[in-house]
C-alpha positions as CSV (number, residue, x, y, z in Angstrom):
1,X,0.0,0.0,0.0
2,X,0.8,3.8,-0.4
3,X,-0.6,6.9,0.3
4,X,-1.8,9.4,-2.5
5,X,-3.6,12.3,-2.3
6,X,-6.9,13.5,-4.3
7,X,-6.8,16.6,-6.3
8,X,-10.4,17.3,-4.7
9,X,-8.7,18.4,-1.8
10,X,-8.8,21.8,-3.7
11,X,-11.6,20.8,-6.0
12,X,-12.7,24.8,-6.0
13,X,-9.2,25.9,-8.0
14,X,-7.8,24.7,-11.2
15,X,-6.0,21.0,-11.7
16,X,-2.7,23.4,-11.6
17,X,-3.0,24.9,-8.3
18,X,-4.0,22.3,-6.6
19,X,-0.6,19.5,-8.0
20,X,1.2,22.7,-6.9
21,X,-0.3,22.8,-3.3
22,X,0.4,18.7,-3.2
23,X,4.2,19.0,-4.6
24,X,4.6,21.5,-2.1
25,X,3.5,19.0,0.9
26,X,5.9,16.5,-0.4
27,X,3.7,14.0,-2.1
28,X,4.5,12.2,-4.8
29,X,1.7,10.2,-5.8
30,X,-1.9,12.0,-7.0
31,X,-5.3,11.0,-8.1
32,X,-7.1,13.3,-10.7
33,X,-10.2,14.8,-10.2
34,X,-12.7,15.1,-13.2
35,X,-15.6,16.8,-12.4
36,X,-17.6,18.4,-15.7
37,X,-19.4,20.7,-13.8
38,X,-16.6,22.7,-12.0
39,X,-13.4,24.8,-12.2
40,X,-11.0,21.8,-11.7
41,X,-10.5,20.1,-14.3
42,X,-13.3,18.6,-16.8
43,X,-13.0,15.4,-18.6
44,X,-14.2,16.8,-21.8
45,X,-11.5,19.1,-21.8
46,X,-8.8,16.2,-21.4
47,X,-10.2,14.3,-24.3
48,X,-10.9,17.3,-26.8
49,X,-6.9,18.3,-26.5
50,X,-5.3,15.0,-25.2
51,X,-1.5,15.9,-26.3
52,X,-2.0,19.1,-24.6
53,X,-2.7,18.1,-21.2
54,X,-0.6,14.6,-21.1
55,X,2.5,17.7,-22.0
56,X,1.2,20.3,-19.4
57,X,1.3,17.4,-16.7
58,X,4.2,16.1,-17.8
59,X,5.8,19.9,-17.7
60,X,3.9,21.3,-14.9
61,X,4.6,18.1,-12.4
62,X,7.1,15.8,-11.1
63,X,3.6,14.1,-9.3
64,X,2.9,11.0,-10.4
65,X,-1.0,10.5,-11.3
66,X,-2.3,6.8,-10.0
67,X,-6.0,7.2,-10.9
68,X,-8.6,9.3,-12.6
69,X,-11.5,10.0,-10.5
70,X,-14.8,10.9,-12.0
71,X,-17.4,13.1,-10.0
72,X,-20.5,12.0,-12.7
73,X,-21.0,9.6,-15.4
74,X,-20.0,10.6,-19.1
75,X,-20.5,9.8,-22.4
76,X,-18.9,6.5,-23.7
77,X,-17.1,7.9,-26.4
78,X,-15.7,10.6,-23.6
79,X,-14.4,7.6,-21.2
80,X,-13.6,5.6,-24.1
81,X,-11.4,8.7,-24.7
82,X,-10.2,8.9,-21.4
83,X,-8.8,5.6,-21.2
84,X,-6.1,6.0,-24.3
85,X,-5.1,9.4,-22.3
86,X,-4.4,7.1,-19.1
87,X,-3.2,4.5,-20.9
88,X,-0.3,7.0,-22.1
89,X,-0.1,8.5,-19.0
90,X,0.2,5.2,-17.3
91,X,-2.5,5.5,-15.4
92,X,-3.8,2.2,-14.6
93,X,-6.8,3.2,-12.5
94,X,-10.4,5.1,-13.5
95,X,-13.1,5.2,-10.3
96,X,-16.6,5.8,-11.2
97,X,-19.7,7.2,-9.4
98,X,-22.5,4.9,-9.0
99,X,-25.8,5.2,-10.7
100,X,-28.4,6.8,-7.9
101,X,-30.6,5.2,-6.0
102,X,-33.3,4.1,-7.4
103,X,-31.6,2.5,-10.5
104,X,-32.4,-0.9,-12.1
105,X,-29.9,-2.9,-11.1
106,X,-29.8,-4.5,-14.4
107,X,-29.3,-1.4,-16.0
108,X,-26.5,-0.4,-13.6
109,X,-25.3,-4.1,-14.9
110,X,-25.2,-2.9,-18.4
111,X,-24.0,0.3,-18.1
112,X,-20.5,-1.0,-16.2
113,X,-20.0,-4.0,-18.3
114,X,-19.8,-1.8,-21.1
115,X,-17.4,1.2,-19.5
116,X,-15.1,-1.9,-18.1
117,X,-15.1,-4.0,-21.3
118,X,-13.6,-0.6,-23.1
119,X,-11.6,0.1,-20.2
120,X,-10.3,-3.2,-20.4
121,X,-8.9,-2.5,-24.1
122,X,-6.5,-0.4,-22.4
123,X,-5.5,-2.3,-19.5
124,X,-7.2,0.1,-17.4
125,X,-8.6,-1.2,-13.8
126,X,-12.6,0.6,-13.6
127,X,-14.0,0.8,-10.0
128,X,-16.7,2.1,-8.9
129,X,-17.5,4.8,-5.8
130,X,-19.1,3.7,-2.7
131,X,-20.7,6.5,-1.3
132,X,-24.1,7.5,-0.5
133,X,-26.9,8.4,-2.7
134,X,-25.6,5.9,-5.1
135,X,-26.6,1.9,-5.3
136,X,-23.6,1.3,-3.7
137,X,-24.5,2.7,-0.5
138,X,-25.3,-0.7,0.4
139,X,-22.8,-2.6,1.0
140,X,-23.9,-6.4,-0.5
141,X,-25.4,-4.3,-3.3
142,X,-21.8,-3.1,-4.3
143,X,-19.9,-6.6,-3.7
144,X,-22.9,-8.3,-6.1
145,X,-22.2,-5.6,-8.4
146,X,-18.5,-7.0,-8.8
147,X,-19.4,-10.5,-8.6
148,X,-21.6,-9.5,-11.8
149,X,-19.0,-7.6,-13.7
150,X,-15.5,-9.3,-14.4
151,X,-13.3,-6.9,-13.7
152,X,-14.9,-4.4,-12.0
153,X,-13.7,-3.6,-8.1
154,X,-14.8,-1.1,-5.6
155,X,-13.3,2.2,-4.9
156,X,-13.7,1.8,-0.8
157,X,-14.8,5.1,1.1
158,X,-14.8,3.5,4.7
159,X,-16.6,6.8,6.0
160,X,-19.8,5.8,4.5
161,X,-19.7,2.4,6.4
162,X,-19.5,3.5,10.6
163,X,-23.2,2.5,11.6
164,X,-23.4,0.0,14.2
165,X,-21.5,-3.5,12.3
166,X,-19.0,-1.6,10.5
167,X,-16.6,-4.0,10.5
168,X,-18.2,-6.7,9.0
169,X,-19.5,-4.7,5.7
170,X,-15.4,-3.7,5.6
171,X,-14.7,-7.8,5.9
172,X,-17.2,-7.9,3.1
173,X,-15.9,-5.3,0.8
174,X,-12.2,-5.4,0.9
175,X,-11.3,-8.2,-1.1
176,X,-13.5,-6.5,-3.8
177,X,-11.8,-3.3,-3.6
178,X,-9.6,-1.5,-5.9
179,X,-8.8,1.6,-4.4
180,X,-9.3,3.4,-1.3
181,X,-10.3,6.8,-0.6
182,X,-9.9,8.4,3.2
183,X,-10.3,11.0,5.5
184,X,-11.8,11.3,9.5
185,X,-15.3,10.9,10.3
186,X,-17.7,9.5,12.2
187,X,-21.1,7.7,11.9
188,X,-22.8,11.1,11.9
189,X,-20.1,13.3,10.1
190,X,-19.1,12.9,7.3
191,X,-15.7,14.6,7.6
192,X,-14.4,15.8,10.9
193,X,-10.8,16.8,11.9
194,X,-8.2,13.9,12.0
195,X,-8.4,12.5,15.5
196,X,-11.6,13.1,15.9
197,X,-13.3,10.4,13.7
198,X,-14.2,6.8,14.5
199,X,-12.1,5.0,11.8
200,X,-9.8,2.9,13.3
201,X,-7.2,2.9,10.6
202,X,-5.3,0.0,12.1
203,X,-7.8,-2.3,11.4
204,X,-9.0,-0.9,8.0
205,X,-5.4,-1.2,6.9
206,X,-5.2,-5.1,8.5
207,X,-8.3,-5.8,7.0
208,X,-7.0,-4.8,3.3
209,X,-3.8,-6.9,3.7
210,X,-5.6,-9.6,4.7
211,X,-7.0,-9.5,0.6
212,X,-3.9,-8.7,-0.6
213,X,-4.6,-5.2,-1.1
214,X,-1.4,-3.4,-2.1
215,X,-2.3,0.0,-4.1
216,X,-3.6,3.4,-3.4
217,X,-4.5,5.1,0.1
218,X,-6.0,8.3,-1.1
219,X,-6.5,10.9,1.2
220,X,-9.5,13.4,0.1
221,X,-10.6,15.8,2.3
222,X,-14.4,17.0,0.7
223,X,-13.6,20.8,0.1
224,X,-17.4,21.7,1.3
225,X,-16.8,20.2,4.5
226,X,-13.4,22.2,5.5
227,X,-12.3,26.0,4.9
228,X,-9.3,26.3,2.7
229,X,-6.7,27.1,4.9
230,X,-7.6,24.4,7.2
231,X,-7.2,21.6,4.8
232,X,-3.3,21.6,4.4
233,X,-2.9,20.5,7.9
234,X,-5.8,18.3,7.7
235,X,-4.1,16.2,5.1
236,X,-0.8,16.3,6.7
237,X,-2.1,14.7,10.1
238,X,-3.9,11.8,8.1
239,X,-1.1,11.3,6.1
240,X,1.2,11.1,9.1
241,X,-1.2,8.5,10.5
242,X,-1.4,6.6,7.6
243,X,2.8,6.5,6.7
244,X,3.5,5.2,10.5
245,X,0.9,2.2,9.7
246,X,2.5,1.1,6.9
């Protein structure tokens, strides 16, 4: 395992700003944001001038990305797109939301086979958000989801899972998951101040070796949730927490 850092940390500035804030705390591993309906950075923009972003990262960073991280679901022809700019980018990761509540599951079905089976073209690794709101804000509806799909995993968000039993929808999930996505909270917050939160980060983390997890632990502070110049400290405590666990 290692620990990364989300881009959505700053979601509110431009992709630029934000790597610069990251380099300057010493990371060296980033996932993307893509979010088509802010100022960060917007996945149609990446696919109508591919060459011109895969230089400006390549120029503007020494950061290396891990993942691209979608806030909502695009066209197939735009992630289609995506996946030959991570492909070159070697960028072996792409987490997607999930459909909402309320969605057929068959449909949900259809709609991932298809966005994994083009994913797959590139040797890209597709999984999908769990987080609430979404279908796979159940637990067991997210792990059938992946027993469905070949190929698909789950990108974890433990702070969605801290109701009474926790630890037995983490048992359930983990071998089934992809990526991870962290910060502090509790069963009633979504995001509170490192140290503060009922995550027990030791026993996430045991949990995930027991499956053999060995990629990303991506720290992403929800911008919403935290003033601006609160957040670099913010990160710094959880990655602290995270580095002396490893």
């Amino acid at each position: 395992m290692f620990v990364a850092a989300s881009t959505r940390c700053f979601a509110e500035e431009d992709l630029w700003t934000a790597l610069r804030r990251l380099a300057d705390m010493e990371f060296d591993k980033v996932d993307i944001w893509l979010d088509e309906s802010g100022p960060h950075l917007k996945p149609s923009e990446v696919v109508a001038a591919p060459e011109q972003f895969i230089n400006q990262l390549r120029d503007e960073t020494r950061l290396v990305p891990i993942a691209f991280t979608l806030a909502h679901e695009i066209d197939q022809e735009v992630f289609q797109a995506l996946c030959e700019v991570s492909k070159r980018l070697r960028i072996t990761q792409i987490n997607l939301p999930p459909a909402p509540l309320g969605t057929p599951f068959n449909s949900e079905i259809d709609r991932l086979k298809s966005l994994v089976a083009a994913a797959k073209l590139e040797g890209i690794r597709v999984a999908i958000r769990t987080e609430r709101g979404g279908l796979t804000e159940d637990a067991h509806t997210a792990v059938e989801l992946c027993q469905a799909i070949k190929g698909l995993g789950l990108a974890f968000d433990p702070s969605y899972f801290l109701k009474e039993g926790f630890d037995k929808l983490w048992k359930l999930m983990a071998p089934h998951t992809n990526h991870v996505f962290l910060r502090d909270s509790t069963a009633n917050q979504l995001q509170v101040q490192v140290g503060l939160g009922d995550i027990d980060y030791s026993d996430l983390m045991s949990e995930l070796r027991q499956s053999h997890y060995n990629r990303a632990l991506s720290i992403e502070l929800l911008p919403e949730l935290l003033e601006m110049e609160s957040r670099p400290l913010e990160i710094r405590k959880i990655r602290l927490l995270l580095e002396s666990l490893l």
